[in-house]
LOPAKE-639704 format. One record per residue (C-alpha): residue number from 1; residue in three letters; x, y, z. Coordinates in steps of 0.25 Angstrom, whole numbers, plus 2048, in hexadecimal, padded with zeros to 3 digits. Layout:
# LOPAKE-639704
num,residu,east,north,up
NUM,ALA,X,Y,Z
...
//
This chain:
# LOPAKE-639704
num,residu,east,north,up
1,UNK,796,B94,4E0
2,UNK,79B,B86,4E6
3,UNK,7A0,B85,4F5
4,UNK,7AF,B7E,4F8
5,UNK,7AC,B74,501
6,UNK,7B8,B7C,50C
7,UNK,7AD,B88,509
8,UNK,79F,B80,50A
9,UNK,799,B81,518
10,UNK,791,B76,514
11,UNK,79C,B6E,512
12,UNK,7A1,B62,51D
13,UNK,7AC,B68,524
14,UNK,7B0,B5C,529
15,UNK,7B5,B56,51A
16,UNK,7C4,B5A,519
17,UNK,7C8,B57,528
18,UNK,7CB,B49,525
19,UNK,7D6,B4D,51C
20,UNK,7DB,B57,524
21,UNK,7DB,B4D,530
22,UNK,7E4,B44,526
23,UNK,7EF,B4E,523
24,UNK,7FE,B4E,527
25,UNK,801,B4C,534
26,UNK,802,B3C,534
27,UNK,80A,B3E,527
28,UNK,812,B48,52D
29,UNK,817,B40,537
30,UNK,819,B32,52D
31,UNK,823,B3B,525
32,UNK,829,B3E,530
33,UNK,82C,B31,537
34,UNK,82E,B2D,528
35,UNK,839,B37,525
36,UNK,83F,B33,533
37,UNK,841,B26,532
38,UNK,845,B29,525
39,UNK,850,B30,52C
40,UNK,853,B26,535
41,UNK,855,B1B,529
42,UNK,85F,B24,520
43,UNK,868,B2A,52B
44,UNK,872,B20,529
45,UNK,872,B23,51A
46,UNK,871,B32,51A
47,UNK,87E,B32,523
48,UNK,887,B28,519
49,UNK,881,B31,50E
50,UNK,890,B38,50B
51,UNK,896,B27,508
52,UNK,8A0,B27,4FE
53,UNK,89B,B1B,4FA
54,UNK,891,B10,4FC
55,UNK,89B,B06,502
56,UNK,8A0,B11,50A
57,UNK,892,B14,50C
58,UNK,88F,B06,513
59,UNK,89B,B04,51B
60,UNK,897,B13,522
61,UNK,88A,B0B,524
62,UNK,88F,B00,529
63,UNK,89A,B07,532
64,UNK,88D,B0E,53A
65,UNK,887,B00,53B
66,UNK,892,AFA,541
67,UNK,893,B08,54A
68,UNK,886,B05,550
69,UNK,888,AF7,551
70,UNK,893,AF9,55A
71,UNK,88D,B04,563
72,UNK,881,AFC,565
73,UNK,887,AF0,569
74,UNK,890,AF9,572
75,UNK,886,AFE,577
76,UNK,87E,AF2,57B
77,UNK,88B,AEC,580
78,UNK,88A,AF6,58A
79,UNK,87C,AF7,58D
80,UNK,87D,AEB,59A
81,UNK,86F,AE7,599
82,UNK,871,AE4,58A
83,UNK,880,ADF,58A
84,UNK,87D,AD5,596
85,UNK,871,ACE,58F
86,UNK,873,AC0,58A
87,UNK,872,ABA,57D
88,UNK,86C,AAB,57C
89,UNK,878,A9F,57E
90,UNK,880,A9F,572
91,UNK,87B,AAD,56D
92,UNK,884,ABB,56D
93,UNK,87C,AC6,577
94,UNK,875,AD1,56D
95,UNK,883,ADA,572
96,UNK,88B,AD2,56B
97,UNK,884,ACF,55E
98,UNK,884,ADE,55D
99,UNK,892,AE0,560
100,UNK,896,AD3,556
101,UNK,88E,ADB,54B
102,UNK,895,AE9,54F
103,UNK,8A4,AE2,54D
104,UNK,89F,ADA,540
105,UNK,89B,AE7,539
106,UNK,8A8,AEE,53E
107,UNK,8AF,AE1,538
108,UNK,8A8,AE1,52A
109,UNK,8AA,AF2,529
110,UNK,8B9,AEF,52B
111,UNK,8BB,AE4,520
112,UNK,8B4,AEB,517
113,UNK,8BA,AF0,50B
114,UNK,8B5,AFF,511
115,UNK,8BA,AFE,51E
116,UNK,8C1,B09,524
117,UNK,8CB,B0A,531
118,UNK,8BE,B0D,539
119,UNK,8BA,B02,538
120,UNK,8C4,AFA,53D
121,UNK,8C6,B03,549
122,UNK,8B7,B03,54C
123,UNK,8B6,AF3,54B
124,UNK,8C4,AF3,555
125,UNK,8BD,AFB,560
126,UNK,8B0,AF3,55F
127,UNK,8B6,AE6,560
128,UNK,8BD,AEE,56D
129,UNK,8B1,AF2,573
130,UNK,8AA,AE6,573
131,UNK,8B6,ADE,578
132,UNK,8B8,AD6,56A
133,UNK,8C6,AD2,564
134,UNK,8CB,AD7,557
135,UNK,8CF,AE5,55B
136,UNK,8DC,AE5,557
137,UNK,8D9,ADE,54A
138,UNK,8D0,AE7,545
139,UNK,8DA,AF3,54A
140,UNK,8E4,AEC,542
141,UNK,8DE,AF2,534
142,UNK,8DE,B00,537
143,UNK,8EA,B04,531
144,UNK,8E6,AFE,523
145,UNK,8D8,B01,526
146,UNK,8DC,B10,526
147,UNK,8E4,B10,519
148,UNK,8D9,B0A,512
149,UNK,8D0,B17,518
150,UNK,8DB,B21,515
151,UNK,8DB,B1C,506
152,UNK,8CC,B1A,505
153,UNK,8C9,B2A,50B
154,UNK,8D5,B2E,501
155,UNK,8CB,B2A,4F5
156,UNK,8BF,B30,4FB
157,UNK,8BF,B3F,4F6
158,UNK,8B2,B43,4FA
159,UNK,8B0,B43,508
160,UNK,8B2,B4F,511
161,UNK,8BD,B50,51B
162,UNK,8B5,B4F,526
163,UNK,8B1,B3F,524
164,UNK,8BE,B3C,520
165,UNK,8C4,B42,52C
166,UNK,8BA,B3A,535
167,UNK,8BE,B2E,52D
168,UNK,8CC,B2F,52F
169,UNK,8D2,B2B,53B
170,UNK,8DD,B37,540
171,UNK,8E8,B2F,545
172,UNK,8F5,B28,53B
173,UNK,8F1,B17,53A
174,UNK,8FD,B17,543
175,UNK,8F7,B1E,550
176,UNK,8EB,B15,54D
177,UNK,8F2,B09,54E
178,UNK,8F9,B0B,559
179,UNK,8ED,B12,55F
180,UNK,8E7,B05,55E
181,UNK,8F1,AFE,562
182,UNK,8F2,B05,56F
183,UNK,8E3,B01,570
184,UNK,8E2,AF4,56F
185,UNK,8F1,AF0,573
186,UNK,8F6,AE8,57E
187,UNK,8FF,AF3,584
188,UNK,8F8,AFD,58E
189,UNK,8F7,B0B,58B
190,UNK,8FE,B16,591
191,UNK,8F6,B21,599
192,UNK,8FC,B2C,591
193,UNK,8F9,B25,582
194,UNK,8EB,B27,585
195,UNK,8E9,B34,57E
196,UNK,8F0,B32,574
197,UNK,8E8,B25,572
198,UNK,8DA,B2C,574
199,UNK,8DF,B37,56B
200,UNK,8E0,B2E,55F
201,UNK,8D3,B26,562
202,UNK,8CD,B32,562
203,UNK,8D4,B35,552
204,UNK,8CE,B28,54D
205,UNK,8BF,B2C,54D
206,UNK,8BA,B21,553
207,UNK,8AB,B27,556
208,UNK,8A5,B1F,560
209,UNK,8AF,B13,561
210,UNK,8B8,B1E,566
211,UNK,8B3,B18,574
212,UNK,8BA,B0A,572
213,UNK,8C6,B0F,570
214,UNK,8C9,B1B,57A
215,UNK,8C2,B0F,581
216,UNK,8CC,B07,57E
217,UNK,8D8,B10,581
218,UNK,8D4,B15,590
219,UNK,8D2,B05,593
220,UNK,8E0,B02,58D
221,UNK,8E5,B0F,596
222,UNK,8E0,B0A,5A2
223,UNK,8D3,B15,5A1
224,UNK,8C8,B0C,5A5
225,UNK,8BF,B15,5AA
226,UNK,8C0,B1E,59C
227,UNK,8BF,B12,593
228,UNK,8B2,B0E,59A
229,UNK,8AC,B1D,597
230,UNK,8B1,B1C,589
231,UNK,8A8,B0F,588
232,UNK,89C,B15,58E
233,UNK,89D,B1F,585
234,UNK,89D,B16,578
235,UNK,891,B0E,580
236,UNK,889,B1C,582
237,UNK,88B,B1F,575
238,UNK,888,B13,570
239,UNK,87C,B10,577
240,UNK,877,B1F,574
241,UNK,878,B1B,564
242,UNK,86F,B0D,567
243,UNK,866,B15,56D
244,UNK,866,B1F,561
245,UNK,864,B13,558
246,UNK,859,B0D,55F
247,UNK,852,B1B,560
248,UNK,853,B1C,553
249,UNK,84E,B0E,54E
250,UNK,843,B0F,557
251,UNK,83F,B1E,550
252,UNK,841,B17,542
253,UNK,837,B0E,545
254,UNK,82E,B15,54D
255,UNK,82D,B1C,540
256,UNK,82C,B12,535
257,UNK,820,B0D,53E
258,UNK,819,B1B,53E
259,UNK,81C,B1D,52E
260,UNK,815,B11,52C
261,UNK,80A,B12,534
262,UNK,809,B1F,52D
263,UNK,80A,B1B,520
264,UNK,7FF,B0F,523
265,UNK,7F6,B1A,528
266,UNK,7F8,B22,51C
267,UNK,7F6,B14,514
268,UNK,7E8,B12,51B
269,UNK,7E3,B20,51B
270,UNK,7E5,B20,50B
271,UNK,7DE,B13,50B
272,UNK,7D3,B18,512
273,UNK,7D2,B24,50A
274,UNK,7D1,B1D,4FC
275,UNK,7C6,B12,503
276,UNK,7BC,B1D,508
277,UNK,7B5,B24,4FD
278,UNK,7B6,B31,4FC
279,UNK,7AC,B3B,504
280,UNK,7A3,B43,4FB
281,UNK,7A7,B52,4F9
282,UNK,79D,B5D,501
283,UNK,793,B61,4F6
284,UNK,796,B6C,4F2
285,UNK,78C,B76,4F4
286,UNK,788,B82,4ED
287,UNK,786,B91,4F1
288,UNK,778,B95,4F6
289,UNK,770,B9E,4F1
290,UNK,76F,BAC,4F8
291,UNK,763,BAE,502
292,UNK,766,B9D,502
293,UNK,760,B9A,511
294,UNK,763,B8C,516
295,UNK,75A,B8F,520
296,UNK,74F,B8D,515
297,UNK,757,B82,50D
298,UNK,751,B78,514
299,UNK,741,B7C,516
300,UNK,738,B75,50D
301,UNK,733,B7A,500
//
């Protein structure tokens, strides 16, 4: 009868532990800084998963570009050590490329064959909050702006209620109009209009750019002290994504660098497996006689 190596007590016990010493836990934790940053990368295109189509696909995309553009250069705007740094003579401050770059991509979404009343409205209220003209320009499209989305959702049959509703803004073109018009015109506005006013800001579903134009309103209405708390509260807002988004860069390639430090300690342990030959097996030894006394194995005949 032969002996196992597991059941020979002759056997070096030490033989396996280097293999059990190179088991999962470092691979263990590459998956898992593989599957996060993974994660991370296809966010944005899990959340545009339910597009109707790749052009609808892309102008989504960019919409949320153009989003963070804004808020970050808000944010900077407002951040004093940042907004009062200097640029080189003849060079625009890091603020105001950022808030250049923020208005161009609202300008591109709204001449683009896709663009939507949002758009217009969202490019208006940015070129409000950083003090830029064209306001009233770009408010002037809303009302064809709006028929092109009606027509556009009346061919779209499988969306569900709820993003169309989001979509839609839930007051008539002509309560917009003269919403905006009371906004940005040069008469004042009358204490008791302001309800009404915030009211049908609040039925556009501007998301964060609601800020600029309540803004907007309680400056028009003589409410200084509520229009600054409406901007501080787009600042805070914007200033708590950029912090989001620097976290999670940060995260992305803390990870990246671990996979790949994983991934090259993998490379070299497999290298250096195949390089050093193989250790010979334990002999395999066979069972003793009975009566066998080692004690006697080694005497000289």
């Amino acid at each position: 009868m032969s002996l196992s190596p597991q059941n020979n007590p002759y056997a070096d016990p030490t033989l396996n532990l280097s293999s059990a010493r190179r088991s999962l836990p470092g691979w263990v934790v590459g998956w898992a800084l593989a599957l996060i940053v993974t994660g991370i990368i296809l966010r944005t295109a899990l959340a545009t998963r339910d597009a109707a189509s790749e052009a609808e696909t892309a102008s989504i995309e960019k919409t949320f570009a153009a989003v963070h553009l804004t808020k970050s250069a808000y944010a900077m705007s407002r951040t004093p050590f940042i907004a009062q740094s200097t640029a080189m003579p003849g060079q625009r401050s890091s603020t105001t490329r950022l808030a250049d770059n923020a208005i161009d991509s609202w300008r591109k979404l709204a001449a683009s064959p896709y663009a939507r009343a949002s758009d217009w409205r969202r490019l208006a209220l940015t070129l409000s909050l950083f003090g830029r003209p064209g306001v009233t320009d770009a408010l002037s499209h809303i009302t064809a702006a709006r028929a092109a989305d009606d027509a556009r959702r009346a061919k779209v049959k499988n969306r569900s209620a709820r993003r169309r509703r989001e979509e839609a803004a839930e007051i008539t073109v002509r309560e917009e109009v003269a919403l905006w018009g009371a906004l940005y015109g040069t008469a004042p506005i009358m204490p008791g209009r302001v309800p009404l006013l915030r009211t049908e800001i609040f039925r556009l579903n501007l998301g964060w750019f609601e800020h600029a134009a309540l803004a907007q309103l309680y400056t028009r209405s003589g409410r200084g002290p509520e229009a600054q708390s409406e901007l501080d509260e787009a600042s805070a807002s914007a200033t708590l994504m950029l912090g989001y988004s620097s976290l999670e860069f940060v995260v992305l390639m803390i990870g990246t660098i671990c996979v790949l430090i994983f991934g090259l300690f993998a490379v070299l342990s497999w290298v250096s497996r195949r390089a050093t030959p193989a250790s010979q097996p334990a002999p395999v030894v066979g069972a003793y006689p009975a009566g066998y006394s080692s004690s006697y194995a080694a005497l000289p005949s």
